[in-house]
C-alpha positions in Angstrom: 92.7 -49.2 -88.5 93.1 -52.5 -86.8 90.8 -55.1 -88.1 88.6 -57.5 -85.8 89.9 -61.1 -85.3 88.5 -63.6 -83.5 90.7 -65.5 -80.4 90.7 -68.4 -78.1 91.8 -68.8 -74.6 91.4 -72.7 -73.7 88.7 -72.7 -76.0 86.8 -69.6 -74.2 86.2 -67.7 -78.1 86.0 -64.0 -78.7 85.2 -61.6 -80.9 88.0 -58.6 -80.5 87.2 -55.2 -81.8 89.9 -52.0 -81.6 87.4 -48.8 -81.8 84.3 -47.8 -80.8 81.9 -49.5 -83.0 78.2 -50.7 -81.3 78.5 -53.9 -79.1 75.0 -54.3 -80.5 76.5 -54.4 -83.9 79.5 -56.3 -83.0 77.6 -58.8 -80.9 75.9 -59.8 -84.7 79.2 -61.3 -85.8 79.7 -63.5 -83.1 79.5 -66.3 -85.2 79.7 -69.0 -82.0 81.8 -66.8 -79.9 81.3 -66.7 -75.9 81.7 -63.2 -76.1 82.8 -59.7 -77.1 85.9 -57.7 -76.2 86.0 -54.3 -77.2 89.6 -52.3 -76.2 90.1 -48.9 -76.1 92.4 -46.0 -74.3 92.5 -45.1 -71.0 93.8 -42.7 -68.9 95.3 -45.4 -66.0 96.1 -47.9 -68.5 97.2 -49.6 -71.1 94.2 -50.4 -72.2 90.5 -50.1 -71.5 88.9 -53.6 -72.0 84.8 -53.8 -72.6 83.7 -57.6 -71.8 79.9 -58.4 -73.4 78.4 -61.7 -73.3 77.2 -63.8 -76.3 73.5 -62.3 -75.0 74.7 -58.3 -74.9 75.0 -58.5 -71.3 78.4 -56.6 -69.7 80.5 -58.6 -67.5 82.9 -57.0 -64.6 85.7 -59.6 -65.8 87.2 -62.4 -67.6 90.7 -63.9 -67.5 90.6 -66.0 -70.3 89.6 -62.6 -73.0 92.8 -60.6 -70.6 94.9 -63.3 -72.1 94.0 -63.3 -75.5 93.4 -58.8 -75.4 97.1 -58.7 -74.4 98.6 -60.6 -77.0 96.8 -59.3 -79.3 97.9 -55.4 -78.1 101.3 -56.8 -78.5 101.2 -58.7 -81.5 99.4 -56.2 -83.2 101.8 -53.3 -81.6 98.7 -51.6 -80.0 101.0 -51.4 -77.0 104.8 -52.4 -77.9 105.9 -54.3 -74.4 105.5 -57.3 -73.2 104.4 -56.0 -70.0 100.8 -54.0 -69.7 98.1 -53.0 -67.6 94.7 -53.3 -68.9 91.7 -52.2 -67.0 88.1 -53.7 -66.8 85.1 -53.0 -64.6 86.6 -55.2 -61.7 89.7 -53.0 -61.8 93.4 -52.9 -62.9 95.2 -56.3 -64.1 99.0 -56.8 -65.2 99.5 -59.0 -68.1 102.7 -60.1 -68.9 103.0 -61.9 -72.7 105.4 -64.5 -73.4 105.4 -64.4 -77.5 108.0 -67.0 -77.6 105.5 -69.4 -76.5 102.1 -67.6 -76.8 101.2 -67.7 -73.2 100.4 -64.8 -71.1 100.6 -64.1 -66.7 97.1 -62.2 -65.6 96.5 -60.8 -62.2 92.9 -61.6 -62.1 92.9 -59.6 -58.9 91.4 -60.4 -55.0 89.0 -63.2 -54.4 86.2 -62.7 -51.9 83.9 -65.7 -50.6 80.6 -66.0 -49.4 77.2 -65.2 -50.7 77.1 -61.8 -49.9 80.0 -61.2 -52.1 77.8 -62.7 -55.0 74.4 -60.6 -54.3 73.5 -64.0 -53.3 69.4 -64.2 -51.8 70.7 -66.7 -49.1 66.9 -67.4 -48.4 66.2 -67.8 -51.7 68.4 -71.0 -52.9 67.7 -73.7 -50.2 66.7 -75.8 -52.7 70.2 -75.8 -54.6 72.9 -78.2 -54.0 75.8 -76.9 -51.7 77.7 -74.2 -53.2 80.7 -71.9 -52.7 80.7 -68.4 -53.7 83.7 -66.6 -55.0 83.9 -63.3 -56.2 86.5 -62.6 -58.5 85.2 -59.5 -59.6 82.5 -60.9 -60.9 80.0 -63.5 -59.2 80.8 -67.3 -59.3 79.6 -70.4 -57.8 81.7 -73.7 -57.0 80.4 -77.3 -56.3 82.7 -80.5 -56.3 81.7 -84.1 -56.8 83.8 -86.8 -57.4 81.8 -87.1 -60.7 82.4 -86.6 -64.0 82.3 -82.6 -64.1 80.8 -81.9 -67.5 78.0 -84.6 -66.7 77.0 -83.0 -63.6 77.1 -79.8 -64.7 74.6 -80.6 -67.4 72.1 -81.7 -64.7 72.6 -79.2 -62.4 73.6 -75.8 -64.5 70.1 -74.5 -65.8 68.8 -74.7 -62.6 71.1 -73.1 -61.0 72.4 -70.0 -63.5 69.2 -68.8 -63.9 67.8 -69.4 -60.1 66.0 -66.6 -58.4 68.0 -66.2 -55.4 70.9 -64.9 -57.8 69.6 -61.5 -59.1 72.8 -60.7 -60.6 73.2 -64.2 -62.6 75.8 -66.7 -61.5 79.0 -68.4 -63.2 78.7 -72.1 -62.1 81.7 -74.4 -62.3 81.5 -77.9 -61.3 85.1 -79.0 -59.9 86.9 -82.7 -59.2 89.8 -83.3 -57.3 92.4 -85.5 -59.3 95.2 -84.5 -57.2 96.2 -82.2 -53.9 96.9 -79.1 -56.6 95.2 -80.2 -59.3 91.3 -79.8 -60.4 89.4 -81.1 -63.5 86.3 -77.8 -64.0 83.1 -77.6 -66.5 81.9 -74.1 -66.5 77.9 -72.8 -67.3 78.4 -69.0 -67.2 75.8 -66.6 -67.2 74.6 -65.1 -70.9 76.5 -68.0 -72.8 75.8 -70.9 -71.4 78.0 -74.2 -71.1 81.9 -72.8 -72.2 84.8 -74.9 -72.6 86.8 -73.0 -70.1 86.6 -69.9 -67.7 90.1 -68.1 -66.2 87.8 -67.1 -63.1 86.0 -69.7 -62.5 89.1 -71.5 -62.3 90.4 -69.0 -60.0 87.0 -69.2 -57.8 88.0 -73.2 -57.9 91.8 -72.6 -56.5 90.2 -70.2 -53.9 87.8 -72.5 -53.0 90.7 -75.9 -53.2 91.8 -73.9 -50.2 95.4 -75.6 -51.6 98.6 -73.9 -51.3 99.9 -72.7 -55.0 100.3 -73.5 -58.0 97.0 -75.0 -58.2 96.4 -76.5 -61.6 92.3 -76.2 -63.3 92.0 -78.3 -66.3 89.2 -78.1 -68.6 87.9 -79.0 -71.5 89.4 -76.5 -73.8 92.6 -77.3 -71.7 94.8 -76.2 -68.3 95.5 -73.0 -66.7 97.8 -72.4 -63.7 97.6 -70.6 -60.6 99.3 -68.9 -58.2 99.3 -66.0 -56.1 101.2 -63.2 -55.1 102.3 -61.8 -51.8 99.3 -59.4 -51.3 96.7 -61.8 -52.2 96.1 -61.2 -55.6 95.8 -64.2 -58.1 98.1 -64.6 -61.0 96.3 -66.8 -64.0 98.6 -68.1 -66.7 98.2 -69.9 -69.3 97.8 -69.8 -73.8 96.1 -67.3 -76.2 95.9 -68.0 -79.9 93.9 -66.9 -83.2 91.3 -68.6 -84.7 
């Protein structure tokens, strides 16, 4: 039996459980965590990973927990190679650990903009500040400034994660150009609240930077790099350690 152990991805903490105990159960030893990862078998994969916020809710995907499930499943010789595929509700990603180093390469998979791609109620949110919507599997928000990112965020992320026009809840991230490939994020995600980092929503920032790769998001909990391969999938790298 493996035990649980908690991990960090640029500060984004999780609670990682090998089995098939209750998320409701699980999601009681949080203890501050953003969220819950729950890996099992699959048929197509590596792995199977389950993503649950810190309020039980079930996300389609999170690049920061890939990182941190795939070094554990090789660390922990759930899955003995470096390279591996682990599958979540938005679909099949390739993670490839460095242990040397503790960093791992996600694809995060395709990007797709515009507020139908987010369930957005386009009627609904005239009253918001002008965003971008990215969907990177699951449903994000962008909107620069040339503020301070964390300070706008706190004005502007109640209002906007828990808006009406977005019946499917919203990840905001307030982004900052510091240079052509380089962006400084805060992130209010849906069901947890302000987080210290977010591996989509920094992809939803490079998509939205419209800036040729590698794009570089830094955050509070700390940077993640971009790129992007051939087909248009999005390659997030970047560390994974224990708590």
């Amino acid at each position: 039996m493996i035990e649980d152990v908690y991990m960090h991805g640029t500060g984004n903490k999780f609670l990682i459980h090998c089995g098939e105990q209750e998320p409701k159960v699980l999601l009681q030893k949080l203890h501050g965590a953003d969220g819950l990862l729950i890996l099992s078998g699959n048929e197509t994969a590596n792995l199977q990973m389950r993503i649950f916020n810190a309020d039980g809710t079930e996300a389609e995907q999170c690049g920061n927990g890939l990182r941190c499930a795939a070094l554990h499943a090789y660390r922990s010789r759930i899955v003995p190679s470096t390279t591996m595929t682990i599958r979540t509700l938005a679909g099949l990603n390739t993670c490839v650990v460095h242990p040397e180093r503790n960093e791992v390469e996600v694809t995060i998979g395709f990007s797709k903009s515009g507020p139908l791609s987010c369930n957005v109620q386009v009627d609904l949110i005239e009253d918001l500040p002008a965003l971008e919507f990215i969907s990177m599997g699951n449903p994000n928000a962008v909107f620069w400034t040339e503020k301070e990112p964390t300070e706008v965020i706190e004005k502007i992320g109640p209002e906007v994660v828990n808006h009406e026009g977005f019946p499917e809840g919203i990840n905001l991230h307030v982004a900052r150009f510091d240079a052509p490939n380089h962006a400084t994020i805060s992130s209010w995600e849906r069901g947890v609240g302000p987080t210290l980092a977010s591996g989509t929503g920094g992809a939803s920032v490079f998509v939205s930077s419209k800036q040729p790769p590698p794009f570089v998001v830094t955050s509070v909990g700390g940077s993640l790099t971009y790129t992007m391969l051939g087909d248009g999938q999005i390659v997030m790298a970047g560390a994974a350690a224990y708590d």
